[in-house]
N, C-alpha and C positions, 0 to 999 in steps of 0.2 A: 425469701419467697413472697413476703407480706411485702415488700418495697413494690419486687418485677409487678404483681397483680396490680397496686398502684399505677405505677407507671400505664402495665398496658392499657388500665381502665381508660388514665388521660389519654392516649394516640386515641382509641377509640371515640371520646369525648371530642377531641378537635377536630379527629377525620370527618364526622358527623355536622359538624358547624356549620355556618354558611360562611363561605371564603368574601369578605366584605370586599377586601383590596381587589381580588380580583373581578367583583361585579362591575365594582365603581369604574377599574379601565376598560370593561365591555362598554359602560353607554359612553364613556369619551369617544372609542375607535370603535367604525363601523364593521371592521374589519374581525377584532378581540368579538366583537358582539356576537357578529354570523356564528366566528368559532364555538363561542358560550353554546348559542342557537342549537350547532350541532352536537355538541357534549351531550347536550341535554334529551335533544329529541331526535336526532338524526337528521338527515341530509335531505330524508328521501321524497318528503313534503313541503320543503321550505318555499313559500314564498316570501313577497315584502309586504303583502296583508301580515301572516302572521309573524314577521323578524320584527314589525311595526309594535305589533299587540304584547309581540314579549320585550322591547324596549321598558315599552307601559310600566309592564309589571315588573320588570325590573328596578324599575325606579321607584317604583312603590313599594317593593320589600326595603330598597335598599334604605329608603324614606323611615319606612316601619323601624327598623331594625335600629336606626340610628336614632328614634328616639327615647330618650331617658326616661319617660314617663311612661313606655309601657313594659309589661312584665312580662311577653311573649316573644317570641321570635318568627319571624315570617319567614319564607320561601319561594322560589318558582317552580309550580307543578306542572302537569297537563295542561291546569285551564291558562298558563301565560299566553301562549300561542293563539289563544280562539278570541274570537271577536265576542261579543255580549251577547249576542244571539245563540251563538252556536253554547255559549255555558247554558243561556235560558235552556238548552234541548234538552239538560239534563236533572235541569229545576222545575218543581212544582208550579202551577199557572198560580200567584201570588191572590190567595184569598181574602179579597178589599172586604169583604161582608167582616171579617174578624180585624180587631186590632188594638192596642192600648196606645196611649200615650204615654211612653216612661221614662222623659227626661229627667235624668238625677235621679229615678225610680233607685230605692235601696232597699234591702230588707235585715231584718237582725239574723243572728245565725242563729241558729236553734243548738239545745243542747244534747250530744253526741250520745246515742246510748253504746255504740262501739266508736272510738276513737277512729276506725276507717273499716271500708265494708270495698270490696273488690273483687265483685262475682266473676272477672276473668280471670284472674288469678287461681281463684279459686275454681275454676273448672266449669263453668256454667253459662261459657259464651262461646260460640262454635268463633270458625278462623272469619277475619274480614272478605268479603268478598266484594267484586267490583261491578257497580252498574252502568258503569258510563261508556256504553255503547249506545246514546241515540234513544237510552230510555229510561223515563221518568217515574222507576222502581223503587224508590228510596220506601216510599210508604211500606211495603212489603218486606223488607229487609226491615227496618223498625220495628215494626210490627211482632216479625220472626223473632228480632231478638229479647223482647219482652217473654214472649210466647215461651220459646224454647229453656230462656232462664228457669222461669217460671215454673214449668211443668219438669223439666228436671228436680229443680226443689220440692216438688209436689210429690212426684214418682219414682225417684231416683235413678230414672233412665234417660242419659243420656241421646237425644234425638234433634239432628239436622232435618228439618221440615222444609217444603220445595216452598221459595218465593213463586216458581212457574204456575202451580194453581192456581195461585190468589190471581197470581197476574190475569191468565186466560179465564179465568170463572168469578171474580170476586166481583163482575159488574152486573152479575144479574142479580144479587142482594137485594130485593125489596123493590125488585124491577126498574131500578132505578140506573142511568146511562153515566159509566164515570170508570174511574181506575185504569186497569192494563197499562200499559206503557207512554198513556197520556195522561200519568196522575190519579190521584186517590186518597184515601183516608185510610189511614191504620186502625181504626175504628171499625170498618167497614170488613176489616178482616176479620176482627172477632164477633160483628155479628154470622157474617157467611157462615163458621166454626159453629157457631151454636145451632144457624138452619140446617145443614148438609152435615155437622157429625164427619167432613174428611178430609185430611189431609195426606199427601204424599209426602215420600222421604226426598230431601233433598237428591240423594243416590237414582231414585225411582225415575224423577221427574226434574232435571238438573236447568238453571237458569241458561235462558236461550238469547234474551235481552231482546227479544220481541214476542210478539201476542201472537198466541196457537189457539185450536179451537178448547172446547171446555169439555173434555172426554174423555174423565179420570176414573167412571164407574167399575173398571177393569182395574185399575191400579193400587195397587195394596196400601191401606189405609196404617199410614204411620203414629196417627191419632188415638192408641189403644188403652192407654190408662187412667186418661181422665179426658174432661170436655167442659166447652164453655157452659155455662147459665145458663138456660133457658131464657130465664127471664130477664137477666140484667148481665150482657156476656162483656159488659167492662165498665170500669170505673174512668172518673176522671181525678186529678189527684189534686189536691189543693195548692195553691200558686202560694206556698210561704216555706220557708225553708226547711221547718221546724217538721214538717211536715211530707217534704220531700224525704228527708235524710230519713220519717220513719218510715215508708213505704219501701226505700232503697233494702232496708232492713229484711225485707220480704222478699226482694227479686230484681230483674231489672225494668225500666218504665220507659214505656214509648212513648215521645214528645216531637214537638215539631221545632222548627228554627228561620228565623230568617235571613237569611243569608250574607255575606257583605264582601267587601275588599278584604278585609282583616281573617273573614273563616275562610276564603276560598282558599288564603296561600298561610294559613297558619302550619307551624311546621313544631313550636312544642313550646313548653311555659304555661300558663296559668293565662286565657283569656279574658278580659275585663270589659267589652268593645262597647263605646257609649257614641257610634256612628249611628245604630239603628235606634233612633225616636220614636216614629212611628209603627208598632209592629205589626208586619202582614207577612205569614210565615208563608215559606216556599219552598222548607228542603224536612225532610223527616230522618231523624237521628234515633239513638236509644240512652239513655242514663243508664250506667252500668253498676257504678260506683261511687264513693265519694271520700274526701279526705277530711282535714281540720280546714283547709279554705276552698276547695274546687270540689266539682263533681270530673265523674270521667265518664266520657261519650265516645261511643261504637258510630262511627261511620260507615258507610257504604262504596266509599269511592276507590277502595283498592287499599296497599299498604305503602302504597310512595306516595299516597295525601297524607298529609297530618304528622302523627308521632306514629308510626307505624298500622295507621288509620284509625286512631283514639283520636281525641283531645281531652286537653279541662279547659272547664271554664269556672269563672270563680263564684263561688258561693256570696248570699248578700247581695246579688246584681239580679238584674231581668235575661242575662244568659241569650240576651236576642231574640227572646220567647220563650225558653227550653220550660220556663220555670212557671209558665202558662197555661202549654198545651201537653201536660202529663195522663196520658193513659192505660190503665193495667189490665190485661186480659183476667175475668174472673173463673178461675180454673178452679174445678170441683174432680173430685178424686171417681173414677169410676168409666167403663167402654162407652163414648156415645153413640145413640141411637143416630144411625144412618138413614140418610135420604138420598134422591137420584140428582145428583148434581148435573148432570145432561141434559135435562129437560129442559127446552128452550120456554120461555114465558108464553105467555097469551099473547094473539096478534090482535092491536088496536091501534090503529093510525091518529094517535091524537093529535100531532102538530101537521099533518097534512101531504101532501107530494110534493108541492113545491121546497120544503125542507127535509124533506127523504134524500128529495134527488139533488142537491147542492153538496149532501152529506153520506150517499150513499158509500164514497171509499173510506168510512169508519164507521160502518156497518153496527160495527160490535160494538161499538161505547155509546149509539143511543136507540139500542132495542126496545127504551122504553118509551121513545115519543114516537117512531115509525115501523112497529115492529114487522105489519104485516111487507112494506117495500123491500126491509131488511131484510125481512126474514128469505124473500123470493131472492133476494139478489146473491146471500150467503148459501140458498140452496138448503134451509133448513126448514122441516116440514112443521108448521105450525099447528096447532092443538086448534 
């Protein structure tokens, strides 16, 4: 019996592979290619833009994969087919204001007080879900999965919390114009949480992958056993390792990343990527776990990205940023005090009409420099 489990482990291990031989005769014959083409995504969109675009990436897994020196393996997913723009639609607008220089950037590894910590495993991470329908939700799923870790360990109840709130509501925060499904800050989430005291159940209020209005006062507040800070509703977590692994210890941690050739079509292994130098992050992930050389990272983009939509990446590195941009929701045991999240802001036209009306069909992501324009256009009555 102990042999067959063996064995079937291996069919399983190889089914799972990437078939080299076979890539390598798709980019010789145009023909093997198309067929690849349609294996992979179907018939029913192909054009020679996108047969062009997964050539590309073709060549670049097969590139990846065939070198010795690195310790992961690549793939071609969804984004093979899509031109650079069409990935940007599902990427953060790249924040130039942040950034490090971290060529040959290393760090030491700090010393393990659990030899590995694995909050999915252990029950504390809901299922992967997918955002890449056209919107720039990753903040909000990061965010969640901090959240949700977090307050499970804190409560011991088990709760899926709607990414759709933050979505439709998290850009009135401090009346400031930003989030929904043109980007945002995980940050930004847990102040919202400590103003408004509310959240829906993912069940209540389920991802739409676009922006609805903010009209959650009727909907049953899934947020009942504890609440953000008042005063300080998150941390940032220090950029060394020693210090990651002990935070991991406590829950899981929202971070940001920047992005590359090597994450977009990673498929399993231990990432190490020393492409990105300059860091200007553009995709928001969560730290789940970690081992004796890697952390493990909760994606957003479905479960046919990645290792069944994880990765690692390796400890001792800049992670692409992961190891920069750590933020933990500060969750305190107890019901929070509710506010009316409906309430649209104050109308003040600070940047004027002629920037109202260039930008009036996104209405919702800057109520705070044209609110009164906005406000008339969306039909929402102003205070």
């Amino acid at each position: 019996m102990r042999v067959f489990l063996i064995l079937a482990l291996l069919t399983v291990l190889c089914a799972a592979a990437v078939d080299m031989k076979k890539y390598k005769r798709a980019l010789k014959n145009d023909s093997r290619l198309r067929k690849l083409y349609i294996e992979k995504f179907g018939a029913a969109d192909l054009t020679s833009e996108k047969l062009t675009n997964f050539k590309e990436a073709l060549q670049f897994v097969v590139n990846q994969n065939e070198n010795p020196n690195i310790g992961w393996e690549s793939d071609v997913n969804f984004f093979a087919p899509r031109s650079q723009e069409e990935r940007n639609d599902i990427l953060l607008k790249p924040d130039t204001s942040t950034g490090y220089d971290v060529s040959g950037l290393t760090f030491p590894l700090g010393s393990n007080a659990e030899d590995e910590v694995d909050w999915v495993s252990a029950g504390y991470i809901s299922e992967v879900q997918d955002q890449t329908v056209d919107c720039r939700a990753c903040w909000a799923f990061a965010a969640l999965a901090a959240l949700e870790g977090r307050y499970q360990i804190l409560t011991n109840k088990s709760v899926e919390f709607s990414e759709q709130e933050l979505i439709d509501c998290v850009y009135w925060v401090e009346d400031r114009a930003q989030d929904g499904c043109y980007g945002g800050h995980f940050a930004d989430v847990f102040k919202f949480l400590a103003k408004f005291g509310h959240l829906a159940s993912e069940s209540s209020a389920p991802y739409s992958s676009s922006v609805g209005s903010c009209s959650y006062g009727a909907v049953e507040n899934a947020l009942t056993d504890a609440h953000l800070d008042g005063s300080k509703s998150y941390s940032l977590v220090s950029y060394d390792d020693q210090t990651l692994i002990d935070t991991l210890l406590d829950g899981p941690i929202a971070t940001a990343v920047q992005t590359t050739q090597a994450f977009l079509f990673y498929s399993s292994g231990v990432l190490r990527d020393d492409t990105c130098t300059s860091l200007i992050p553009n995709h928001a992930v969560a730290l789940v776990g970690y081992n004796a050389n890697s952390f493990r990272v909760k994606n957003s983009w479905g479960t046919n990205w990645g290792d069944g939509g994880y990765m690692k990446v390796a400890r001792g590195h800049h992670g692409c940023g992961m190891i920069f941009y750590g933020v933990i929701p500060n969750l305190v045991e107890g019901a929070p005090t509710t506010k009316d999240i409906t309430k649209p802001p104050k109308c003040n036209d600070t940047w004027g009409a002629s920037f109202c009306s260039n930008y009036l069909d996104y209405c919702q992501y800057y109520m705070a420099y044209c609110k009164k324009s906005c406000s008339e256009k969306l039909g929402i009555a102003c205070e």
